[in-house]
N, C-alpha and C positions, 0 to 999 in steps of 0.2 A: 384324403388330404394329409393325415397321417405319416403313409406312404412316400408320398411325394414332399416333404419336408425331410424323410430321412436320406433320401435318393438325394436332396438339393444338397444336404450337409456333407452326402458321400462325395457328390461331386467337386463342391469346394475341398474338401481334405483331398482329393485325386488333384484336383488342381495346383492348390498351394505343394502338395510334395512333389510335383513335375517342376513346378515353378523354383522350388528347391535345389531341384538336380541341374536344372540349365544355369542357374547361376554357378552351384559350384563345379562345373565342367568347362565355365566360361574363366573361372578363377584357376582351372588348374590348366586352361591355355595358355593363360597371360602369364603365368610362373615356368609353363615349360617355354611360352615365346622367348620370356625375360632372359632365365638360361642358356636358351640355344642362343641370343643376341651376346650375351657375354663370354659364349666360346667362342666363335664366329668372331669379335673384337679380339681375343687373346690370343687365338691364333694366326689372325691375320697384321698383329701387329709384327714390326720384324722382329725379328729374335733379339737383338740385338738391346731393342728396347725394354725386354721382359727379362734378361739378364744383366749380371755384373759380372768381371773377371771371376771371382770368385764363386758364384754360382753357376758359370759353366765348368770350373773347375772341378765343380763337388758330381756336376752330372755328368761328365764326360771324361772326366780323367780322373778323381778318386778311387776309382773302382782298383786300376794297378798302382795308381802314385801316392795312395792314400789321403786320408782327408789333407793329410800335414804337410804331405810333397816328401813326404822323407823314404816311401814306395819302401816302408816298412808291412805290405800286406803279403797275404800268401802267396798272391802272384808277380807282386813286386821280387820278392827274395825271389822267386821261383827261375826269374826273367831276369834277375840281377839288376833290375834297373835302378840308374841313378839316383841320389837324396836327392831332387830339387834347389834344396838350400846351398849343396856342393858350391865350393870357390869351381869346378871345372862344370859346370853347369850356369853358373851367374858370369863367367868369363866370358860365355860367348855373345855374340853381339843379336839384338833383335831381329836383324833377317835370318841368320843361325836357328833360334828359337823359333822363328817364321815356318823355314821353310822343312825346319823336323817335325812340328803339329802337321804341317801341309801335306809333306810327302810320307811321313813317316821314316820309321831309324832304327832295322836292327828288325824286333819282334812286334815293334809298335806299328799299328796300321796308321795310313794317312786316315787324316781330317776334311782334305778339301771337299769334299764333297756334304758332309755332315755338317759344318762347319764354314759360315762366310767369313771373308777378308776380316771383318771388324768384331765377328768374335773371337777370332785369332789374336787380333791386334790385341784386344782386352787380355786374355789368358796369358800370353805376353806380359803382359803392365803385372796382372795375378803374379807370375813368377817370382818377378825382380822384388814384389814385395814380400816372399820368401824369405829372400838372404837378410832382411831386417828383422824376422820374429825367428832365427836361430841364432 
């Protein structure tokens, strides 16, 4: 009788620690669900909606124009390319601006592809607020 009271005890502690692991296997589904459900939303919203001018700026064109637009980096000097803030840079008109992101100018590759209409439009709006903070 003995025996079989320590077997029943053994079984419950076999029990409750199974019972243990399905919960927490069932917790680290609902946190990997929860996850993949918040990436699946962030990438599938448009880009558009997940940037501002200026955060496409910082990811797609600081790298040569620098954070500041003033393409004071090593491949900005390297490439010569223009300050941003430049009067011969804010002179030209938004489809100018347009269709340099679009097609590209010079050493700078196009955009179109990387790039939709209305994050153009935005980087655009980004620029002209340039010529205000120089």
């Amino acid at each position: 009788m003995v025996a079989s009271y320590g077997k029943s005890r053994a079984r419950k502690r076999e029990a409750s620690a199974l019972e243990g692991r399905v919960i927490v296997n069932r917790i680290h589904r609902l946190i990997l669900g929860s996850a993949t459900i918040g990436l699946v939303l962030f990438f599938c919203l448009p880009a558009g909606a997940q940037e501002t001018g200026e955060g496409l700026f910082k990811a797609k064109c600081a790298m040569c124009h620098g954070a500041d637009g003033a393409g004071q980096t090593a491949m900005g000097k390297a490439l010569k390319i223009p300050d941003l803030h430049s009067e011969d840079v804010q002179k030209r008109s938004d489809a100018e601006l347009t269709e340099i992101i679009t097609k590209g100018k010079n050493k700078m590759p196009p955009y179109d592809t990387k790039l939709n209409k209305e994050e153009i439009t935005k980087l655009v709006g980004y620029i002209r607020t340039l010529a205000k903070k120089h």
